[in-house]
C-alpha positions as CSV (number, residue, x, y, z in Angstrom):
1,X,-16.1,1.2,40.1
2,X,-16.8,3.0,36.6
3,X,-14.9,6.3,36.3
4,X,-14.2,7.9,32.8
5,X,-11.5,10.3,31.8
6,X,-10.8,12.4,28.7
7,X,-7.7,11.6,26.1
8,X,-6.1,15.3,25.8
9,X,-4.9,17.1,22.6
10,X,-1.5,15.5,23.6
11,X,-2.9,12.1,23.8
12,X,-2.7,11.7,27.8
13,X,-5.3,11.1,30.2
14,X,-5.2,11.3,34.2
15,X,-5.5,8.4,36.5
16,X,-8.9,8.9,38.1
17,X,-7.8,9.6,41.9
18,X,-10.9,7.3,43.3
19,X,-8.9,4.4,41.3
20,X,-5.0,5.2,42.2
21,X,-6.3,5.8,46.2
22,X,-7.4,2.5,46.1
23,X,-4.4,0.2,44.5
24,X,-2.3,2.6,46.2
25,X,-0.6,4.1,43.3
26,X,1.6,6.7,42.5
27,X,4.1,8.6,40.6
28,X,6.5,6.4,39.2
29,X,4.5,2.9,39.4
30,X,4.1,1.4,36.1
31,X,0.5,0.6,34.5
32,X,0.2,-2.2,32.0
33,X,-1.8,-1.6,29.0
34,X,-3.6,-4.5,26.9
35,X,-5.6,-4.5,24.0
36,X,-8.0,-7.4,22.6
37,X,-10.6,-7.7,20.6
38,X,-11.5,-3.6,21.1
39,X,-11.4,-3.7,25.0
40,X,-8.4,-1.8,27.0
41,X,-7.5,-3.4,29.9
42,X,-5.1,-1.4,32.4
43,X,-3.6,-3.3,35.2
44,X,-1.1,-2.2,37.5
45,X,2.4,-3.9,37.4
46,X,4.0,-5.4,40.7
47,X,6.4,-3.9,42.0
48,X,9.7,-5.8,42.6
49,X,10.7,-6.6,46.2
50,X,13.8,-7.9,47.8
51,X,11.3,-11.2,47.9
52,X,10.4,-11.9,44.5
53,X,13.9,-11.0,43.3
54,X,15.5,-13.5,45.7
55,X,12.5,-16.4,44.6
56,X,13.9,-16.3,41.6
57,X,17.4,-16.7,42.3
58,X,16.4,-19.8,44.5
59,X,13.7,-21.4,42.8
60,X,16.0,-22.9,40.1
61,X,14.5,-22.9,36.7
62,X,14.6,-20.9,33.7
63,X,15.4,-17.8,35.4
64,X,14.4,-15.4,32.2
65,X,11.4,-17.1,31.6
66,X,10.6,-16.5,35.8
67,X,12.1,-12.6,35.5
68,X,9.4,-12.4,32.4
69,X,6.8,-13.6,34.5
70,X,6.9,-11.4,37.4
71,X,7.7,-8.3,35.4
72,X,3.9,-9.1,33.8
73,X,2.2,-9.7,36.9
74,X,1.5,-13.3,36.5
75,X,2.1,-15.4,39.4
């Protein structure tokens, strides 16, 4: 799915609604922003859940480095 969108004079653009209908997003969900070699990518962040908070209290480890982790999105 290609869709474009215009940066306004304040420097915002809009979420095209094809996109946030179909990763179910809304107000208040967090997108993640990269930039490499002159491409944006734009990824949505997970949202926490009683789940993934409790995995990391019993999955032992370095529990910042796990915290980190999840907060990016990487499994």
């Amino acid at each position: 799915m290609v869709s474009k969108t215009r940066i306004s004079d304040g420097n915002s653009t809009v979420l095209p609604a094809e996109i946030r209908k179909a990763l179910n997003l809304g107000p208040g969900d967090i997108l993640q922003w990269q930039h490499a070699e002159g491409i944006i990518t734009i990824r949505p962040r997970r949202k926490e859940t009683i789940q993934s908070i409790t995995g990391i209290v019993s999955c032992g480890g370095d529990a910042v480095a796990d915290k980190r982790r999840s907060q990016s999105g990487d499994p």
